[in-house]
DSSP file (Angstrom, degrees, kcal/mol; ACC not computed):
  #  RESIDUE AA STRUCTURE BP1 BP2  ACC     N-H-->O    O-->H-N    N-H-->O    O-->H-N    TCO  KAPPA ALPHA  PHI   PSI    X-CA   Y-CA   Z-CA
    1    1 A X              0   0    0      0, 0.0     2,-0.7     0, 0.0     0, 0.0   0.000 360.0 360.0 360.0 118.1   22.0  129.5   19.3
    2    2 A X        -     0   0    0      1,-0.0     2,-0.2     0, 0.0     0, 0.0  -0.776 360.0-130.2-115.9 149.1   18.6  130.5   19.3
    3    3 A X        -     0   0    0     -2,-0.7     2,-0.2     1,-0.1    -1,-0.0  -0.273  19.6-138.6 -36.1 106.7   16.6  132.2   22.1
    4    4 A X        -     0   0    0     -2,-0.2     2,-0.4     2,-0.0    -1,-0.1  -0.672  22.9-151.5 -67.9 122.7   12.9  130.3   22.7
    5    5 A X        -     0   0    0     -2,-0.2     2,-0.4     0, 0.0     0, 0.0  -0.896  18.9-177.7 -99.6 145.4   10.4  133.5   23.3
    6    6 A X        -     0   0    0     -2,-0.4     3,-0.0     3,-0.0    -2,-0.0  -0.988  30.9-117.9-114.2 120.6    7.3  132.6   25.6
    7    7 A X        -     0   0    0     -2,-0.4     2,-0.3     3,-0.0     3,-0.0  -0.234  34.9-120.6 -40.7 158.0    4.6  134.6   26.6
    8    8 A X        -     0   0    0      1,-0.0     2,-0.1     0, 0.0    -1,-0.0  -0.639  38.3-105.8-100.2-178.7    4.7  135.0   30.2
    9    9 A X        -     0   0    0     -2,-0.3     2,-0.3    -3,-0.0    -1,-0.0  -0.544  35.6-149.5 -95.8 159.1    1.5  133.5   31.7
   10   10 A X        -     0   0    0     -2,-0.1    -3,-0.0    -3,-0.0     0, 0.0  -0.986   9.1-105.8-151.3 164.1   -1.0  135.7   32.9
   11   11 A X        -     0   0    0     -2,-0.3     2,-0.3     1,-0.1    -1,-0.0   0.102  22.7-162.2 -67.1 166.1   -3.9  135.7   35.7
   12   12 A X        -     0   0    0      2,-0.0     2,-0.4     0, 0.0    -1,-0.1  -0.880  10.6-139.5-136.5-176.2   -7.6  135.4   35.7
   13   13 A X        -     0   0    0     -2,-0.3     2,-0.3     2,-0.0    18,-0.0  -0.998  17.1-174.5-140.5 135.6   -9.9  136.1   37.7
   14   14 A X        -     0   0    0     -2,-0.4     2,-0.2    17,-0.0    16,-0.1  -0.844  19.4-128.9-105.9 154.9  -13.6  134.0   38.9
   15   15 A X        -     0   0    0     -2,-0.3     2,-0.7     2,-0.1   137,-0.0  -0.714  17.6-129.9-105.0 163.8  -16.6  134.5   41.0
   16   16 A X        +     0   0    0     -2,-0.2   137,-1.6     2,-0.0     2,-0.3  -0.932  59.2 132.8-129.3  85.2  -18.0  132.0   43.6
   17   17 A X  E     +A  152   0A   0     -2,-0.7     2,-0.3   135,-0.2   135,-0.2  -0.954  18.0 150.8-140.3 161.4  -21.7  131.8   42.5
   18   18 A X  E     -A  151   0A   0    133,-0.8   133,-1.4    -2,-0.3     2,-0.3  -0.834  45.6 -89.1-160.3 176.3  -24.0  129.1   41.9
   19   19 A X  E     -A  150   0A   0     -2,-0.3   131,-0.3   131,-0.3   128,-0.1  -0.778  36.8-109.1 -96.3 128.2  -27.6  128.7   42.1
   20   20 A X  E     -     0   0A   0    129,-4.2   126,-2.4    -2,-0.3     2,-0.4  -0.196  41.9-137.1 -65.3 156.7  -29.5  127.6   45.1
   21   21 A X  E     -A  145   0A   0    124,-0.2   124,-0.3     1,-0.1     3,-0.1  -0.837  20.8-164.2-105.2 147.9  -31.1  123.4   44.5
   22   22 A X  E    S-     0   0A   0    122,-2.0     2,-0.2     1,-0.5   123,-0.1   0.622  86.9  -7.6 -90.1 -23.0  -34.5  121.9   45.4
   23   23 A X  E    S+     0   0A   0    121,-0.5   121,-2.5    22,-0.1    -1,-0.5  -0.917 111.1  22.5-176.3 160.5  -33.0  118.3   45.0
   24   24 A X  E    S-A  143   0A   0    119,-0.3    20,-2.2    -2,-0.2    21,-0.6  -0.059  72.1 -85.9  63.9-152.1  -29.5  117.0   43.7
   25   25 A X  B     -B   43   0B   0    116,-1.3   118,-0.2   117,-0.7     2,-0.2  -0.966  28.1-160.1-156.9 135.2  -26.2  118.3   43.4
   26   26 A X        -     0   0    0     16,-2.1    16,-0.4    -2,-0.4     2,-0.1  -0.571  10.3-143.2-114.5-164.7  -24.2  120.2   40.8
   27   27 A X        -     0   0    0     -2,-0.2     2,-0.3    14,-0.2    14,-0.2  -0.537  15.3-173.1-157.2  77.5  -20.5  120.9   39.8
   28   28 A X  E     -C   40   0B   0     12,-2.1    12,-2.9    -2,-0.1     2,-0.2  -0.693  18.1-142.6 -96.5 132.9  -19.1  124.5   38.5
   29   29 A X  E     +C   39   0B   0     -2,-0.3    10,-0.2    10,-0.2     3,-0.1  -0.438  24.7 172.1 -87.4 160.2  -16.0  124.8   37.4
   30   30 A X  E     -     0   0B   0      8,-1.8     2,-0.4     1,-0.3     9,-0.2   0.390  60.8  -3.9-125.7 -17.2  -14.3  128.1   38.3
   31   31 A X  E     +C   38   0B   0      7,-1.0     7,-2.2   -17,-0.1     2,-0.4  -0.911  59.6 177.5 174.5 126.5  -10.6  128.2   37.5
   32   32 A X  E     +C   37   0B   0     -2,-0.4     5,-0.3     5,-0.2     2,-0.2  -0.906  10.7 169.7-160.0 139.2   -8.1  125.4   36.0
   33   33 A X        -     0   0    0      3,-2.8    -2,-0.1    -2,-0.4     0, 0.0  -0.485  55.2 -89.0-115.3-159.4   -4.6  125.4   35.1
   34   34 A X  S    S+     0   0    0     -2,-0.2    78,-0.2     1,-0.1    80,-0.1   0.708 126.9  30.6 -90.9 -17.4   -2.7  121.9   34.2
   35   35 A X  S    S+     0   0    0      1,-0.2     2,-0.4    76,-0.1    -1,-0.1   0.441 124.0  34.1-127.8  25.3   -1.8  121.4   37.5
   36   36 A X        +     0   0    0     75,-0.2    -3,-2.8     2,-0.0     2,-0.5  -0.970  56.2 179.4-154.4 152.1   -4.6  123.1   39.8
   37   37 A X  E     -CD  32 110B   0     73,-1.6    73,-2.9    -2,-0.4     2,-0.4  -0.978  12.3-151.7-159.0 130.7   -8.4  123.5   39.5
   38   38 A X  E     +CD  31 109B   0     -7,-2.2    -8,-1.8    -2,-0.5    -7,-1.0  -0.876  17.9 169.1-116.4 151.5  -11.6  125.1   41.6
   39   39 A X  E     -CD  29 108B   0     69,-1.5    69,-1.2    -2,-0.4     2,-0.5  -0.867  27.6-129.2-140.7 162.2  -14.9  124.1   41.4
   40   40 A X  E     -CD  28 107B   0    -12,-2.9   -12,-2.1    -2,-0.2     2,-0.5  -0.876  21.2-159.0-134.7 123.9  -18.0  124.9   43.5
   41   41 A X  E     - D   0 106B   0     65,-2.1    65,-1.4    -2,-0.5     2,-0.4  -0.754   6.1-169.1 -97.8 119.3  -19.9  122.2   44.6
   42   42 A X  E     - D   0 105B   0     -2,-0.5   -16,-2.1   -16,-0.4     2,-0.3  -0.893   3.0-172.8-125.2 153.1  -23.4  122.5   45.6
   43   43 A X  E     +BD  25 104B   0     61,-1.1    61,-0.8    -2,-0.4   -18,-0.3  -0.976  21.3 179.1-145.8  92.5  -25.6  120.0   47.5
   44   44 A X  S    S-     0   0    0    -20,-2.2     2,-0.3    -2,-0.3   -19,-0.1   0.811  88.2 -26.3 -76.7 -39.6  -29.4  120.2   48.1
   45   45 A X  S    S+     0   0    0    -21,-0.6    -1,-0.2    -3,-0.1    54,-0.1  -0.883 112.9  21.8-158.4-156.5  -28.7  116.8   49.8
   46   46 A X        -     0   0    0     -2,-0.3    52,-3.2    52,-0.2     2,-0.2  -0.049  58.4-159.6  24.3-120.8  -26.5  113.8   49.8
   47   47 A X        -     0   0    0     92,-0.3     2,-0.9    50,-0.2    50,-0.2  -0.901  55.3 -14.3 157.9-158.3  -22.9  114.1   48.3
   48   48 A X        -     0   0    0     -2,-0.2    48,-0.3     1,-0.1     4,-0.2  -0.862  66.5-176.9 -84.6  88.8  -20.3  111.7   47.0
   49   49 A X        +     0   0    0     -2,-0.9     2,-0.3    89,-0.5    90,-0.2   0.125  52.2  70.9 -40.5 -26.3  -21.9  108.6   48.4
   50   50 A X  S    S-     0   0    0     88,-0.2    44,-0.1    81,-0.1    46,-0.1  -0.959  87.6-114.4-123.0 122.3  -19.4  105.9   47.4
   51   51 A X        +     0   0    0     -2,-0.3    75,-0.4    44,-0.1     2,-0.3  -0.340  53.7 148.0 -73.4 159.6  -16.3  105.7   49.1
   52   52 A X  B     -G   94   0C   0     42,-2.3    42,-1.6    -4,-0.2     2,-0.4  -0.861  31.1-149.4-156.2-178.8  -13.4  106.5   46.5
   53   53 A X  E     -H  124   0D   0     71,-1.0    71,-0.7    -2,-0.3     2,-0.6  -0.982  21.9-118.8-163.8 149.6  -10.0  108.1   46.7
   54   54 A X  E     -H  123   0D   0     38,-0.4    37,-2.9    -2,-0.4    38,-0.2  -0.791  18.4-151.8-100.3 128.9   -8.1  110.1   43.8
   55   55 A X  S    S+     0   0    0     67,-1.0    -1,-0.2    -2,-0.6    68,-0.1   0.928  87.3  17.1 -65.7 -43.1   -4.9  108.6   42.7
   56   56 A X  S    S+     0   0    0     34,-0.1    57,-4.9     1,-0.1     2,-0.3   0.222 106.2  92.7-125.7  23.8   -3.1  111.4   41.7
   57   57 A X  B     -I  112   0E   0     55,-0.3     2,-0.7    32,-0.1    34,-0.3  -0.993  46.9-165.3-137.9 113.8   -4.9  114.2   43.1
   58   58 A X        +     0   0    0     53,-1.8     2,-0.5    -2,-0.3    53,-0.2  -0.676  32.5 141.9 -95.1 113.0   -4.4  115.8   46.0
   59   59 A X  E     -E   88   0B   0     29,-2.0    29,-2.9    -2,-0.7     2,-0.3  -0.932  28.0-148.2-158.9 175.9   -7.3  118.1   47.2
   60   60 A X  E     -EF  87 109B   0     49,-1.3    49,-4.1    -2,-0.5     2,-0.3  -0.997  15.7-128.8-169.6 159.0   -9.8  119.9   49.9
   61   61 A X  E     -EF  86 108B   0     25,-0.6    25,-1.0    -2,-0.3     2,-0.3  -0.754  10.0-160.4-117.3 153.8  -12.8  121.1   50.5
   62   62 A X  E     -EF  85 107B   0     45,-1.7    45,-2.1    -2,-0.3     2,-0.7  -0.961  21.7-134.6-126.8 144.2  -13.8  124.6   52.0
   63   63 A X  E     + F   0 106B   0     21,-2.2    20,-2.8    -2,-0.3    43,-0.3  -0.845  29.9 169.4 -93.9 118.8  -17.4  125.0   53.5
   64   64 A X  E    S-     0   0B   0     41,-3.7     2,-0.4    -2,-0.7    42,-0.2   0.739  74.0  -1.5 -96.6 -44.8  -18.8  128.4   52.2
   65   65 A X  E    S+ F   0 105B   0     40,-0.9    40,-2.2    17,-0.1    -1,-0.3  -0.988 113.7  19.1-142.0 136.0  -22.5  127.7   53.4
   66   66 A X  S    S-     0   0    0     -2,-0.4    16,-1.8    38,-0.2    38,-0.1  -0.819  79.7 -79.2 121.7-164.5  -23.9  124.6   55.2
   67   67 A X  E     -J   81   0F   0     -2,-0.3    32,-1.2    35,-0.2     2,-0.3  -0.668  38.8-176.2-137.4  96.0  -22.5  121.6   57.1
   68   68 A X  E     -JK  80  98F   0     12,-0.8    12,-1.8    30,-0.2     2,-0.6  -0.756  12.9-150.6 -73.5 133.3  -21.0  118.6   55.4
   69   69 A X  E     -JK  79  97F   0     28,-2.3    28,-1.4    -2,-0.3    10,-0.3  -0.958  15.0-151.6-120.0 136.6  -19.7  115.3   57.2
   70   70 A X  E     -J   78   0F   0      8,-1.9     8,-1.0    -2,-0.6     2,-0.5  -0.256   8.8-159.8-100.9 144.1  -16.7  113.3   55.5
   71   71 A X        -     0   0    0      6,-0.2    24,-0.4    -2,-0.1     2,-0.2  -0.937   5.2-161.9-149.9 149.9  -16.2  109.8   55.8
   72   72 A X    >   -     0   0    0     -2,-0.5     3,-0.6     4,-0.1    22,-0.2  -0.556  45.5 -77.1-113.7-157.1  -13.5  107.8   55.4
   73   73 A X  T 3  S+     0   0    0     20,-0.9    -1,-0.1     1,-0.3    21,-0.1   0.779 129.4  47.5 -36.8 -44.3  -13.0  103.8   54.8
   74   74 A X  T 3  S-     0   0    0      2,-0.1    -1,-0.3     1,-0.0     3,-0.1   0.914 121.3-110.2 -78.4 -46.1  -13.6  102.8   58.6
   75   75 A X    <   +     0   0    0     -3,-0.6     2,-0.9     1,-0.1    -2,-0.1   0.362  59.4 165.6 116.3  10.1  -16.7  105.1   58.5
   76   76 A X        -     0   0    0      1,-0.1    -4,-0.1    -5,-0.0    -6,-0.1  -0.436  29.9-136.3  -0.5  47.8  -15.2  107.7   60.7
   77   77 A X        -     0   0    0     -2,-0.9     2,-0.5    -6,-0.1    -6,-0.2  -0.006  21.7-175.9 -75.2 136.7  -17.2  110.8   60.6
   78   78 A X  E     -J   70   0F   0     -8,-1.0    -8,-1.9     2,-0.1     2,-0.7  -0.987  14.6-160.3-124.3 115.7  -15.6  114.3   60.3
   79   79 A X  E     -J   69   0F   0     -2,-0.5     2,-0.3   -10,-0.3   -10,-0.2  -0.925  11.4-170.1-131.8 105.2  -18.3  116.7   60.5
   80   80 A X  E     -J   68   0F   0    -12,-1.8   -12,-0.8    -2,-0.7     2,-0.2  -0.917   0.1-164.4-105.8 140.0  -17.3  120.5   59.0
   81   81 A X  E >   -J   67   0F   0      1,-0.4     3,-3.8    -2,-0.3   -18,-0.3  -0.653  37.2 -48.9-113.0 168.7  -19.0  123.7   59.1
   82   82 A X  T 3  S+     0   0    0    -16,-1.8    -1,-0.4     1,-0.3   -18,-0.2   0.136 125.6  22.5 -20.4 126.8  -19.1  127.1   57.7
   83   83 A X  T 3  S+     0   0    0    -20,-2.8    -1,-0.3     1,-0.3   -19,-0.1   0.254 107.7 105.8 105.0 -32.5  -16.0  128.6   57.5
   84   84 A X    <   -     0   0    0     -3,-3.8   -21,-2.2     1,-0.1    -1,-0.3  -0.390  41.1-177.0-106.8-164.0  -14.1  125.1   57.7
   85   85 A X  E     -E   62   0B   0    -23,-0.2     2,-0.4    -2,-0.1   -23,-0.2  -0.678  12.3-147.3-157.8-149.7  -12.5  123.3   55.4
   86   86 A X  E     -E   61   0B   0    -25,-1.0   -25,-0.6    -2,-0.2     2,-0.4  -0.884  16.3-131.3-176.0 162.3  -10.7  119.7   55.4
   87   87 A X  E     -E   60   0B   0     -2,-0.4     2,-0.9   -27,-0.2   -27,-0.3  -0.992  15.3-167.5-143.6 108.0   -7.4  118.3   53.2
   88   88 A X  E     -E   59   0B   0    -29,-2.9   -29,-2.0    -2,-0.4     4,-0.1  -0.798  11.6-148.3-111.8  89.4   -7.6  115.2   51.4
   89   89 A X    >   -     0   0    0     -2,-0.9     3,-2.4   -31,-0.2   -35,-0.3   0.111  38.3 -82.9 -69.4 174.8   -4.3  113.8   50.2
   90   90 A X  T 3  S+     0   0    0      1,-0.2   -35,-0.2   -34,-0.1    -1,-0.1  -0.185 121.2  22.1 -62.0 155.3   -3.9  111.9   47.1
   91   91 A X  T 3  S+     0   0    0    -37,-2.9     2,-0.7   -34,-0.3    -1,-0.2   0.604  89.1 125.4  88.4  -6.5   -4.9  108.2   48.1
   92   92 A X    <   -     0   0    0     -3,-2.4   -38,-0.4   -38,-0.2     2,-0.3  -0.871  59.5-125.6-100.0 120.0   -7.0  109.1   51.3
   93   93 A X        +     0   0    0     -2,-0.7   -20,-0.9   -40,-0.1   -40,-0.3  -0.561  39.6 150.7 -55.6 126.2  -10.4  107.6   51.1
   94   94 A X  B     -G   52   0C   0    -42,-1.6   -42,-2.3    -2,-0.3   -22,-0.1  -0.708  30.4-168.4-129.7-171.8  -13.7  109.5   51.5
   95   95 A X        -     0   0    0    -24,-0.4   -46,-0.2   -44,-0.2   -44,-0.1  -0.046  13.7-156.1 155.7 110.1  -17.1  110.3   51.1
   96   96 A X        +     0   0    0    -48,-0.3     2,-0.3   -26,-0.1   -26,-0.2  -0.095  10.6 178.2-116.6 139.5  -19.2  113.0   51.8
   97   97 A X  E     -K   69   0F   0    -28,-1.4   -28,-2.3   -50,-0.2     2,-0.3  -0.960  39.3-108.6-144.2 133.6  -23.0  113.6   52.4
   98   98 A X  E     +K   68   0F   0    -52,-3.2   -30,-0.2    -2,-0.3   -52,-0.2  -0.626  41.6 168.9 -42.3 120.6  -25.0  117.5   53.5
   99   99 A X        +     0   0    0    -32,-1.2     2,-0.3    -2,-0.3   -31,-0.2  -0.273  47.7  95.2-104.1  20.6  -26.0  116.9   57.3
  100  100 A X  S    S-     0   0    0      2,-0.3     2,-0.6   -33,-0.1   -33,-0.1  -0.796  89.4-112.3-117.0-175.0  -26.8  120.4   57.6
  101  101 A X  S    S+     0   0    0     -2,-0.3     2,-0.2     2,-0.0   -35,-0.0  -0.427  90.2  35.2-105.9  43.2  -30.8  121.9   57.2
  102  102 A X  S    S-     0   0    0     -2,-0.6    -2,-0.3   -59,-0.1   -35,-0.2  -0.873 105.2 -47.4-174.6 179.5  -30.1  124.0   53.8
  103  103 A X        -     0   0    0     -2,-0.2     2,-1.2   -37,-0.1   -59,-0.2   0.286  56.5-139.2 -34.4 139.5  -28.3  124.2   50.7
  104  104 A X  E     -D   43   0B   0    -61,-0.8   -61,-1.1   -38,-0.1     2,-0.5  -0.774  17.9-172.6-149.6 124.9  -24.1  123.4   50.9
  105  105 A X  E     +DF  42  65B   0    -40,-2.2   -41,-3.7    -2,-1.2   -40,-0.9  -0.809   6.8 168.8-113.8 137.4  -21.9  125.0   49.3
  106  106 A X  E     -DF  41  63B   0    -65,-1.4   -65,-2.1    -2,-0.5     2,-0.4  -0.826  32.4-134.2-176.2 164.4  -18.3  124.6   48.8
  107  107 A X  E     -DF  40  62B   0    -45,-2.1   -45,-1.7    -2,-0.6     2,-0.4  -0.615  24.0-162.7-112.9 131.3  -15.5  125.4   47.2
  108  108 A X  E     -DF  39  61B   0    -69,-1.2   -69,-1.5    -2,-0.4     2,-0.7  -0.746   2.1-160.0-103.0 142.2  -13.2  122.5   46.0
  109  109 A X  E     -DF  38  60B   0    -49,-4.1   -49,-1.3    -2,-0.4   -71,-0.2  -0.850  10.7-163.3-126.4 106.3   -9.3  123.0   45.0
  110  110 A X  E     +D   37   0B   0    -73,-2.9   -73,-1.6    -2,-0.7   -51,-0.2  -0.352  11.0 175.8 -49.2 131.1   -7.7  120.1   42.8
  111  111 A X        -     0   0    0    -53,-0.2   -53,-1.8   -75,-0.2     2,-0.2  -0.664  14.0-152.8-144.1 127.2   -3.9  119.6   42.3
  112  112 A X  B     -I   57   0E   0    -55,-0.2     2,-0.6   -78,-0.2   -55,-0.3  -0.553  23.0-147.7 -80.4 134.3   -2.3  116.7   40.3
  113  113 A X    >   -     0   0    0    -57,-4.9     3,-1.6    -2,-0.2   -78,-0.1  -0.740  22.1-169.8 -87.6  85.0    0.7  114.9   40.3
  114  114 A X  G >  S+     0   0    0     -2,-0.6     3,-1.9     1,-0.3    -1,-0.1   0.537  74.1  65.1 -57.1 -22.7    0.7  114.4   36.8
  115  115 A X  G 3  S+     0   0    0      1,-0.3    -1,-0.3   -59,-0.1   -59,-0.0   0.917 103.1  62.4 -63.2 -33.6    3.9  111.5   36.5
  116  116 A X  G <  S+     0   0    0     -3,-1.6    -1,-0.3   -60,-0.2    -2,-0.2   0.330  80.6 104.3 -51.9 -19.9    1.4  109.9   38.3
  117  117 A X    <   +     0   0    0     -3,-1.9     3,-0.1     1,-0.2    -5,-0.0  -0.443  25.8 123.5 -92.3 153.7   -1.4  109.8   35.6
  118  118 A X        +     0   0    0      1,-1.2     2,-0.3    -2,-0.2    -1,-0.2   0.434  58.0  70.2 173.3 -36.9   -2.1  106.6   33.7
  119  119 A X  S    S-     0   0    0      1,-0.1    -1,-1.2     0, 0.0     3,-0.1  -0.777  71.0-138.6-149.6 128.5   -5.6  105.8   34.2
  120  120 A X  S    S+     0   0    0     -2,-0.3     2,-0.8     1,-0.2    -1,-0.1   0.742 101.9  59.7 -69.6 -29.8   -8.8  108.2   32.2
  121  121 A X        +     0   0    0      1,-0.2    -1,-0.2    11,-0.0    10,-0.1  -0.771  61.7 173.2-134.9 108.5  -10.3  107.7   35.8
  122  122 A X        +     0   0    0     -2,-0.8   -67,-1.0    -3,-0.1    -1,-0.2   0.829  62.6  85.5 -37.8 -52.5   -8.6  109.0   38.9
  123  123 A X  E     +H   54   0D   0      8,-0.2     8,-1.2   -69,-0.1     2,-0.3  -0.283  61.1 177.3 -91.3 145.9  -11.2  108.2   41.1
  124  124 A X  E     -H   53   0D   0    -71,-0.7   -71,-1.0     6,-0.2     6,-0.2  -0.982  21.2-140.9-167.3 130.2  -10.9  104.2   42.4
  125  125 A X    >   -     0   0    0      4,-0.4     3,-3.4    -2,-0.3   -73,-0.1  -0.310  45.6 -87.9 -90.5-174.2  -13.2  102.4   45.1
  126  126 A X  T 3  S+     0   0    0    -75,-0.4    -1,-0.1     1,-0.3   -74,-0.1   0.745 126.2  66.5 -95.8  18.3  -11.3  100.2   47.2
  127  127 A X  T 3  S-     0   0    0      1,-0.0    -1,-0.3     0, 0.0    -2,-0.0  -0.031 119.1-104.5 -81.9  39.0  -11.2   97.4   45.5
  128  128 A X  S <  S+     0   0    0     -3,-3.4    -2,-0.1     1,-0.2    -1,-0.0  -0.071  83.4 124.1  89.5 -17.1   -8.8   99.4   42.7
  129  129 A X        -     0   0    0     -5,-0.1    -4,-0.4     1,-0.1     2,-0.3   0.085  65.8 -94.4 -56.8 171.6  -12.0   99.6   40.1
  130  130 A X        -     0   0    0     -6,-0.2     2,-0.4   -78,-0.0    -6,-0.2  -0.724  29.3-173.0 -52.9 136.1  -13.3  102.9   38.7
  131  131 A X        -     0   0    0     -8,-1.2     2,-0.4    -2,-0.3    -8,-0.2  -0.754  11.4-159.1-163.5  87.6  -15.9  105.0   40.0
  132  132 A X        -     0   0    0     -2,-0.4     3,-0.3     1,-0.1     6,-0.2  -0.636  23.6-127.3 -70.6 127.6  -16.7  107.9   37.6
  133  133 A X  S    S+     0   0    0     -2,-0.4     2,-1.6     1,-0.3     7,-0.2   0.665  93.7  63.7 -58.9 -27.5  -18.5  110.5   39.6
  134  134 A X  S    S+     0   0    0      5,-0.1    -1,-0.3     6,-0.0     2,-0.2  -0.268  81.8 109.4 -90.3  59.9  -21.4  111.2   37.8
  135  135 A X  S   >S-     0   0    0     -2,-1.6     5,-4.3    -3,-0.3    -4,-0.0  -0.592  82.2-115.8-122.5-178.8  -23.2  107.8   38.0
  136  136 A X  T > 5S+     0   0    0      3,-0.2     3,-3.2    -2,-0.2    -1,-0.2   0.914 120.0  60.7 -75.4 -66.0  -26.1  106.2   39.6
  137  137 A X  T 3 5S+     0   0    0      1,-0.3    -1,-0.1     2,-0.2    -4,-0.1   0.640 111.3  41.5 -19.6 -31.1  -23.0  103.8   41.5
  138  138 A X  T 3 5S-     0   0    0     -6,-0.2   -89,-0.5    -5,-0.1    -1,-0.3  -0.098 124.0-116.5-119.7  35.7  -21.7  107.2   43.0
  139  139 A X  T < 5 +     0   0    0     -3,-3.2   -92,-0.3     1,-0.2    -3,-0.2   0.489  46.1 179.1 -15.8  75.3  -25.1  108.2   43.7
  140  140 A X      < -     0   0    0     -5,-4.3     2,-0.4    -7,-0.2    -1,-0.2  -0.463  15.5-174.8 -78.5 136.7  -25.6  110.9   41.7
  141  141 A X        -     0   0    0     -2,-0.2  -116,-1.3   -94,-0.1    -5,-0.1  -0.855  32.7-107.8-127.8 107.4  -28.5  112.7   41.5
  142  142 A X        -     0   0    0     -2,-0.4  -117,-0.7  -118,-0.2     2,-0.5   0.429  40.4-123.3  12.4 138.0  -29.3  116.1   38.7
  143  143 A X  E     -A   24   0A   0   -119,-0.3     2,-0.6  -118,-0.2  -119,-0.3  -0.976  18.8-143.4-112.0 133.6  -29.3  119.1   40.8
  144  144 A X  E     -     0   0A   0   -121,-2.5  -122,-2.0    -2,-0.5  -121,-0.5  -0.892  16.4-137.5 -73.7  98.7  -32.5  120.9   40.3
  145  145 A X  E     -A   21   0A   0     -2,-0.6     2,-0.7  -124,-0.3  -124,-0.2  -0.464   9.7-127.5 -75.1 134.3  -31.9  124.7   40.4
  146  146 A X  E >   -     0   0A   0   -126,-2.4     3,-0.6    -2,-0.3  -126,-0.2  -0.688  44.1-109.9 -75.4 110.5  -34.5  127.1   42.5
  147  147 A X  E 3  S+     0   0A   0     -2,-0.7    -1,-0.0     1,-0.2     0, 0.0  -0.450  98.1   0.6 -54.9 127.3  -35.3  129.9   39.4
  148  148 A X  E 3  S+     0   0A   0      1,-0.1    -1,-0.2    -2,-0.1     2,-0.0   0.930  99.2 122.8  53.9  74.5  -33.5  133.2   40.7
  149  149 A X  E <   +     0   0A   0     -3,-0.6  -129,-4.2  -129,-0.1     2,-0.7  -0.588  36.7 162.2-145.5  64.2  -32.1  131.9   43.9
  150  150 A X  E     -A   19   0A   0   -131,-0.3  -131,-0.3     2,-0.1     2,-0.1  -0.830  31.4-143.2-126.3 147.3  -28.0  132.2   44.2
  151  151 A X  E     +A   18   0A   0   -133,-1.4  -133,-0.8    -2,-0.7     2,-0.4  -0.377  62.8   7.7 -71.5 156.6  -25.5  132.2   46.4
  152  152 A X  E    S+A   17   0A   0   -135,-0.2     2,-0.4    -2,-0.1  -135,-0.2  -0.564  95.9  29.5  71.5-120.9  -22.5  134.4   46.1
  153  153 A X              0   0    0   -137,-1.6  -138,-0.1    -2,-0.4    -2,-0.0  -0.558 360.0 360.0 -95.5 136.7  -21.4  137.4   43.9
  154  154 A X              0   0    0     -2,-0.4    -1,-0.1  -137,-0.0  -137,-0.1   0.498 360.0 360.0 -48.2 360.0  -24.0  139.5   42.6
């Protein structure tokens, strides 16, 4: 019988910086395994505009700078600030817009239920369709970056 040898896995480490916007929105990845992933999302204005829901992804968002208000299917508004954060399980509809009077930042954390995976595109309005995030549909707009202007770690 032979023994299987593994490497054991081992950590890494990120910073939580991005660049302040004049207009649009970006998306920096920070961290990913296969089953969990951080990003930091930054918002000069709007948001994810279209309502959608992740099938197989379970996730929340933590407000680092700003205000954001969440909405779901009924049009509900959920309005978090600095400091808060909100928990979106897989299958719960939203959509998110900046309603505060600067830059928003925040830091998003992904985890999949991968048995669950099936589909190239998670994200599903509600009539079951696709709705890849970076479209006009989801109204995405370029994020302009302000030259030497960032938030976070030095």
């Amino acid at each position: 019988m032979t023994t299987e040898t593994k490497a054991a896995p081992k950590a890494s480490t990120f910073s939580i910086k991005g660049p302040y916007l004049s207009k649009g929105r970006i998306n920096i990845d920070l961290a990913r395994t296969d089953l969990l992933w951080l990003s930091l999302k930054v918002n000069a204005e709007g948001g994810e505009n279209a309502i959608h829901k992740h099938v197989t992804e379970d996730h929340s968002f933590i407000v680092l700078e700003g205000q954001v208000s969440f909405f779901d299917e009924n049009e509900t508004e959920t309005v978090v600030g600095q400091y808060g954060g909100i928990m979106l399980p897989r299958g719960a509809y939203y959509r998110y817009l900046n309603t505060g009077d600067r830059n928003l930042f925040m830091l998003r954390v992904g985890a999949s239920d991968h048995s669950m995976d099936g589909a190239e595109e998670t994200r599903r309005k509600p009539d079951g369709t696709p709705i890849p995030a970076y479209t006009a549909e989801n109204h995405h707009v370029n994020g302009v970056e302000i030259p030497g202007k960032f938030f976070g770690a030095k």
